[in-house]
C-alpha positions in Angstrom: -59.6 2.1 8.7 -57.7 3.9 5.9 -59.4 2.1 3.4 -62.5 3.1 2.0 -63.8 -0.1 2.4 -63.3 -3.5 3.3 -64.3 -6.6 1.9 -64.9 -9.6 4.2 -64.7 -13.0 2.4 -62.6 -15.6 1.6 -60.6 -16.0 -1.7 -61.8 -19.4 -2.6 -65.9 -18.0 -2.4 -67.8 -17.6 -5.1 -69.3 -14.5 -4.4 -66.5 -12.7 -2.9 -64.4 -13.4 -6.1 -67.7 -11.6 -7.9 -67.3 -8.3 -5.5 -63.1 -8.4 -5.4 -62.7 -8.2 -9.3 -65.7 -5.9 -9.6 -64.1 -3.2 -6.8 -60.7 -4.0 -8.8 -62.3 -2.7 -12.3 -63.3 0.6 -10.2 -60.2 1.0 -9.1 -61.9 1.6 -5.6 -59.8 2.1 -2.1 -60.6 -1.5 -0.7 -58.7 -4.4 1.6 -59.8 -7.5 2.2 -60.1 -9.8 5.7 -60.5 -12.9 5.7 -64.3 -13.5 7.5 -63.8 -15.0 10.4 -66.1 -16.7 13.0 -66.3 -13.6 14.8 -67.2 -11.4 11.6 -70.1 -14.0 10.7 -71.3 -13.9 14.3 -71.2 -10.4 14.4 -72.6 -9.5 10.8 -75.3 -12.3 11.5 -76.6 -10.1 14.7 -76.8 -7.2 12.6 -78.1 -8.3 9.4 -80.1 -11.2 10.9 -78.6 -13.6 8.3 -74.8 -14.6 7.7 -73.5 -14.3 4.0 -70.6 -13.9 2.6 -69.1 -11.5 1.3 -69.6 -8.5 3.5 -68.4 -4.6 2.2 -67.9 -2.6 5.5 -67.8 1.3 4.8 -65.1 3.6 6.4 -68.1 5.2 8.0 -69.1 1.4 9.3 -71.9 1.1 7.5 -72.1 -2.5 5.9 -73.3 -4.2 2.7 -75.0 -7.2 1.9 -75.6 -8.9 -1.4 -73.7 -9.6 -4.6 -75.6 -7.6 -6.7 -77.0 -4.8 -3.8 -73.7 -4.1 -3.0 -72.6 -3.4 -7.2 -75.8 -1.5 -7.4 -75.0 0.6 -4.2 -71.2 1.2 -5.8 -72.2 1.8 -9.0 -74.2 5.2 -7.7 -71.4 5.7 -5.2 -68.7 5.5 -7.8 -70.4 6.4 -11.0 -66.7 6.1 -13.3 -66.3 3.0 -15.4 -69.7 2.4 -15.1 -70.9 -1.3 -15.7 -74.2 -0.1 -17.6 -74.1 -0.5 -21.2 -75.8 2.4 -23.0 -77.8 0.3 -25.5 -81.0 -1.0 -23.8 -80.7 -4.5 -26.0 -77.6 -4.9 -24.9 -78.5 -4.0 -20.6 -81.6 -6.6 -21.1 -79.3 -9.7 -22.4 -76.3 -8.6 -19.3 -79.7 -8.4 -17.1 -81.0 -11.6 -17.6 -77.1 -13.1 -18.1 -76.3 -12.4 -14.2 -79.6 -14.2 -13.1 -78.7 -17.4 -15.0 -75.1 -17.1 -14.4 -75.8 -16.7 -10.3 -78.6 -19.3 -10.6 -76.4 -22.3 -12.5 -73.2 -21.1 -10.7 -74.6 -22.7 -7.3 -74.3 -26.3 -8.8 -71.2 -26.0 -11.5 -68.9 -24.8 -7.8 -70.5 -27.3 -5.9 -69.7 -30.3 -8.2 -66.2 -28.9 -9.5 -65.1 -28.7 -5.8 -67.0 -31.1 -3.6 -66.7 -34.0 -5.9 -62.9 -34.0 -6.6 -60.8 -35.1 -3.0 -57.8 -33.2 -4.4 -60.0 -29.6 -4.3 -60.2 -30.0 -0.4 -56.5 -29.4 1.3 -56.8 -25.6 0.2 -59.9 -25.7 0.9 -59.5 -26.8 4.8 -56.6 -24.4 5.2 -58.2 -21.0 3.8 -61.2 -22.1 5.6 -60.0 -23.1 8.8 -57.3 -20.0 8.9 -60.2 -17.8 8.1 -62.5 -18.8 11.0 -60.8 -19.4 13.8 -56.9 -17.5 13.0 -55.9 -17.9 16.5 -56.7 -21.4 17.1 -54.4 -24.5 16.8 -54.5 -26.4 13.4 -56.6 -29.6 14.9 -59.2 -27.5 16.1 -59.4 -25.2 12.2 -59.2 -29.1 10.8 -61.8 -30.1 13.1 -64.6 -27.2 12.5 -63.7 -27.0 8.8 -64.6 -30.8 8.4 -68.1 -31.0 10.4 -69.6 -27.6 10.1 -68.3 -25.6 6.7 -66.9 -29.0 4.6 -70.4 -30.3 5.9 -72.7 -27.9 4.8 -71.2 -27.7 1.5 -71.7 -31.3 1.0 -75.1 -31.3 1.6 -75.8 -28.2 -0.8 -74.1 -30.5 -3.1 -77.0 -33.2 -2.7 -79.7 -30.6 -2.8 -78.6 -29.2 -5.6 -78.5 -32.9 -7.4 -74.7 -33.2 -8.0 -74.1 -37.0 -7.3 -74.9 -40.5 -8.1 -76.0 -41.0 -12.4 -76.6 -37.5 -12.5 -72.8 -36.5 -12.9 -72.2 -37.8 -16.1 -74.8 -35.7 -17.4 -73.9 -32.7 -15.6 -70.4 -32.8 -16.7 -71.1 -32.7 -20.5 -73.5 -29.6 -20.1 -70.6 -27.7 -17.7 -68.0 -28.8 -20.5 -70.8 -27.9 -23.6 -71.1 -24.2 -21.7 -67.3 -23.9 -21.0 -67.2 -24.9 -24.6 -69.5 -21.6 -25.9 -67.5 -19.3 -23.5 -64.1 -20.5 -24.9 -65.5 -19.6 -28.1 -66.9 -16.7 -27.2 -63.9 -15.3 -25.6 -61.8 -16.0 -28.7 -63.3 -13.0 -30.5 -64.8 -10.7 -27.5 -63.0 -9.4 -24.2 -66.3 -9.7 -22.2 -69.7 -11.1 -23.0 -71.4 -8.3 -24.8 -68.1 -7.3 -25.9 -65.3 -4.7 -25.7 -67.2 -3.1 -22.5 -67.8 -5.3 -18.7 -71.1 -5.6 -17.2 -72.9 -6.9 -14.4 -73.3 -10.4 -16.4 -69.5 -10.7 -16.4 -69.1 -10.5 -12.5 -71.6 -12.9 -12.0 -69.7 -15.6 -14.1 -66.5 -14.3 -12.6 -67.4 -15.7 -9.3 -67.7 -18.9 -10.3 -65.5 -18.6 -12.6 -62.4 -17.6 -10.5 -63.0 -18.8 -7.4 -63.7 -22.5 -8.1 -62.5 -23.4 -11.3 -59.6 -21.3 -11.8 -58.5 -21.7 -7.3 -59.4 -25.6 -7.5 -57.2 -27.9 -8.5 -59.2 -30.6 -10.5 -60.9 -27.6 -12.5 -58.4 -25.6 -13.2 -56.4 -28.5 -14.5 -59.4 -30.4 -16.7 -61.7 -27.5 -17.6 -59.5 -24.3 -17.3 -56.0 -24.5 -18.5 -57.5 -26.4 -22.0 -59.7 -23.4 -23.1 -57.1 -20.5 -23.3 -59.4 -18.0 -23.9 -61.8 -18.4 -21.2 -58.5 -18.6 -19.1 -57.8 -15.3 -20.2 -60.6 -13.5 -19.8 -60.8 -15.2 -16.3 -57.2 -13.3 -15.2 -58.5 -9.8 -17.2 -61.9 -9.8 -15.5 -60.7 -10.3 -11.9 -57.2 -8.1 -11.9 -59.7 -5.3 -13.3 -58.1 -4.7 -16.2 -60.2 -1.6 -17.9 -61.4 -2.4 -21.8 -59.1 -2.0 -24.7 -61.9 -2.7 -27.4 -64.6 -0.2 -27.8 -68.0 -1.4 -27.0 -70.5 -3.2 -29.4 -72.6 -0.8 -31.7 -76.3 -0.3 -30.8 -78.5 -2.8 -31.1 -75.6 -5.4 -31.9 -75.2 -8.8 -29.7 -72.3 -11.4 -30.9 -73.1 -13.7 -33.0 -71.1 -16.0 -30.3 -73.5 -15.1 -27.9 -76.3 -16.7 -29.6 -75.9 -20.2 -28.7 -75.5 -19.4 -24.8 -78.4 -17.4 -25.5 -80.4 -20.8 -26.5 -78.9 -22.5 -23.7 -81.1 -19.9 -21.4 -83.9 -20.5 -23.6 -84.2 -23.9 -24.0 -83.2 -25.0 -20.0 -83.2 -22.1 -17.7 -86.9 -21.1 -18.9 -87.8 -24.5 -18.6 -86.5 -24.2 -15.1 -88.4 -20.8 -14.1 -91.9 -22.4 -14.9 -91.4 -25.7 -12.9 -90.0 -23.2 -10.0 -93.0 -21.3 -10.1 -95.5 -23.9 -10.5 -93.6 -25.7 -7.0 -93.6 -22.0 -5.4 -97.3 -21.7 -6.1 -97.7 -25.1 -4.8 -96.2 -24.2 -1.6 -97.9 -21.2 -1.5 -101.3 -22.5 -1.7 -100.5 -25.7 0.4 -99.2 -23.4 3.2 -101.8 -20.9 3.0 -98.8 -17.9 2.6 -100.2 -14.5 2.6 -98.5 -11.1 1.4 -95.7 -10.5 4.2 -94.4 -14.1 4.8 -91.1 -15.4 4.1 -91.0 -17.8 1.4 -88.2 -20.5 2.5 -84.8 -20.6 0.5 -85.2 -24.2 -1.2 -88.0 -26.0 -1.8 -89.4 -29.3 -3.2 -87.1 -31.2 -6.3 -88.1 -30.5 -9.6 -87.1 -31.9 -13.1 -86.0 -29.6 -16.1 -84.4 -30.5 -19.1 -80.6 -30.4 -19.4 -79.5 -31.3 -23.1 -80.6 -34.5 -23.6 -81.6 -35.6 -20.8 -83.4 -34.4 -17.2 -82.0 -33.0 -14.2 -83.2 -33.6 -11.0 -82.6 -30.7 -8.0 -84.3 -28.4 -5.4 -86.2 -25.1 -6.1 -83.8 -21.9 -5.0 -86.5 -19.2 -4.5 -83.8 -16.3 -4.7 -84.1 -16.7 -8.6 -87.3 -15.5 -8.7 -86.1 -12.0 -7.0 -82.9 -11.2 -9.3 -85.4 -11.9 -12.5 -88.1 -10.0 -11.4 -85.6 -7.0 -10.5 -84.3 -7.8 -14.1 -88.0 -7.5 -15.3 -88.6 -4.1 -13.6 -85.3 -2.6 -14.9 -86.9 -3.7 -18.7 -90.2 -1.9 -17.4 -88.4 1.4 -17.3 -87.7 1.6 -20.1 -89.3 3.5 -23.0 -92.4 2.2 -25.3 -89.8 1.8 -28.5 -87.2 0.2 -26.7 -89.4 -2.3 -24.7 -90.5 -3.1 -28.3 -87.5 -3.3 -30.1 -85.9 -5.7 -27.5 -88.8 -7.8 -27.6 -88.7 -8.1 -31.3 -85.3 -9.0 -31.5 -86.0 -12.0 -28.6 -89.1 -13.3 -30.7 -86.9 -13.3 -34.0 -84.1 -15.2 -32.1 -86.6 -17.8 -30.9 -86.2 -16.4 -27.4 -88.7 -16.0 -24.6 -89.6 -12.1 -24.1 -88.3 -10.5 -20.6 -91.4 -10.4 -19.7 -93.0 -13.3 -20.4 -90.3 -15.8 -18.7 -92.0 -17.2 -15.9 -90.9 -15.1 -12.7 -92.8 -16.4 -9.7 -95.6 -14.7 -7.6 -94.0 -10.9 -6.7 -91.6 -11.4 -4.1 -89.4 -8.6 -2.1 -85.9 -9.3 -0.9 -85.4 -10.7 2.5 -82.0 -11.4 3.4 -80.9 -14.3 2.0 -84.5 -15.1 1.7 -87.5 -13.9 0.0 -91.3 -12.1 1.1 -94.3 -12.4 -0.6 -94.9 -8.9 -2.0 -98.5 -6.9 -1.0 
């Protein structure tokens, strides 16, 4: 392989759109494959879980993990770094790419699965991806009633159908709405410099509604700015803006900021309170795997409730969000929290994060 590395995904998946424009603003030595059949089989056996993406070392080591496999490049490839040098600033990108990963899962799921014009690209990348050699019938056939399927029924669990649309759609275009503000005045979300918050929202971002059709053409091409920052973000173009001063956070920021305050921590305690549930219900002890969904809850969204299933991952990225906070110094940990309390926002450290949990593959453990 003359590469350094190779990324296996496909260009319509979320999370390979996060690691592609991320290894583009490094300027790192990469190629992608499109994952096929045989590359899930094979990374399942080694891994013990098939995801996608997949980073595959000239040395043939592999990587798993949106944010594991920035982390591991970031001390790999230490230029254009994606950490921001004022601690404020590394809390609000922290916390950023939990919700953005967390609320990305139903936006992609709804802008693609419930629009018939999304699928045809769908079905080819897909079924040219996993089975290249085969004839068209068969990629048609596998697409429809193993990938198409699964997505549609991640669609139900994550409450995108029936009355619940209408409602869903006014708080995607009310957040779409911020960003396109937002992105009027700043290149990336804290400003002239990228962090990890703005490859989480790339993700979605590029690969479903900027790729799809019905997005693109309804949510994407009317908000120019968002648009833009969509095409600088994933062709890895570096900053041209210096970065925010210390302590600062745009004043555009503020109201997605009270969009995580006032529904994602919601959220976070009703997913604890169902984890804890479980936990006593089942009788878990430190060690055990703690499924990847669990039982609907209710949260508020705007003005009204939402209705899905519990995604236990959450509770790893936040706490790994907490324990980065926890590193920091005494007057720091201080100053941040001041500034959350005097913008009516819920301290790192006091959003409700679940009992401790250690990563597990596309699961999670109880911690000991």
């Amino acid at each position: 392989m003359d590469a350094d590395y190779k990324l296996y995904g496909w260009q319509i998946s979320l999370f390979t759109g996060k690691v592609r424009a991320y290894l583009n603003y490094k300027g790192l030595n990469y190629v992608q494959k499109p994952m096929s059949l045989f590359d899930i089989k094979r990374f399942e056996k080694k891994h013990n879980f098939a995801a996608m993406p997949v980073i595959e070392t000239k040395q043939g080591q592999t990587l798993t993990d949106t944010s594991l496999i920035i982390e591991e490049l970031e001390r790999r490839h230490p230029k254009h770094s994606l950490s921001l040098d004022c601690p404020l600033q590394q809390t609000v990108s922290n916390l950023l790419e939990v919700w953005f990963d967390e609320i990305g899962h139903v936006i992609a799921l709804h802008t693609r699965w419930n629009f018939p014009e999304n699928y045809p690209s769908f079905r080819k990348e897909g079924g040219d991806s996993l089975l290249p050699y085969a004839p068209r019938f068969i990629k048609n056939l596998v697409v429809d009633k193993v990938a198409a399927a699964r997505m549609r029924a991640a669609m139900v669990r994550m409450g995108a159908v029936g009355e619940q649309i209408p409602l869903l759609e006014r708080w995607i275009n009310q957040l779409l709405d911020l960003l396109e503000a937002h992105f009027s005045a700043h290149d990336y979300l804290l400003g002239g410099q990228p962090s990890v918050a703005d490859y989480s929202l790339i993700g979605l971002c590029y690969a479903h509604l900027y790729l799809d059709r019905w997005p693109r053409r309804e949510l994407i091409d009317p908000r120019p700015n968002l648009k833009a920052y969509i095409e600088r973000v994933h062709s890895g173009q570096k900053q041209v803006n210096p970065p925010l001063s210390q302590g600062q956070i745009p004043n555009t920021l503020l109201p997605l900021l009270n969009m995580f305050q006032s529904e994602f921590v919601p959220l976070l305690e009703s997913m604890q309170q169902s984890v804890q549930g479980y936990i006593a219900k089942e009788g878990k002890q430190a060690g055990d795997t703690i499924p990847r969904l669990l039982e609907e809850i209710t949260f508020p969204m705007l003005d009204g409730h939402y209705k899905r299933l519990v995604f236990t991952y959450t509770f790893w990225m936040l706490q790994r969000s907490q324990k980065q906070f926890r590193t920091l110094d005494a007057i720091a940990q201080q100053h941040i929290n001041e500034w959350f309390m005097a913008h009516k926002l819920t301290p790192i450290l006091e959003i409700s994060s679940g009992p401790a949990v250690t990563h597990n593959g596309l699961t999670v453990k109880l911690a000991g």
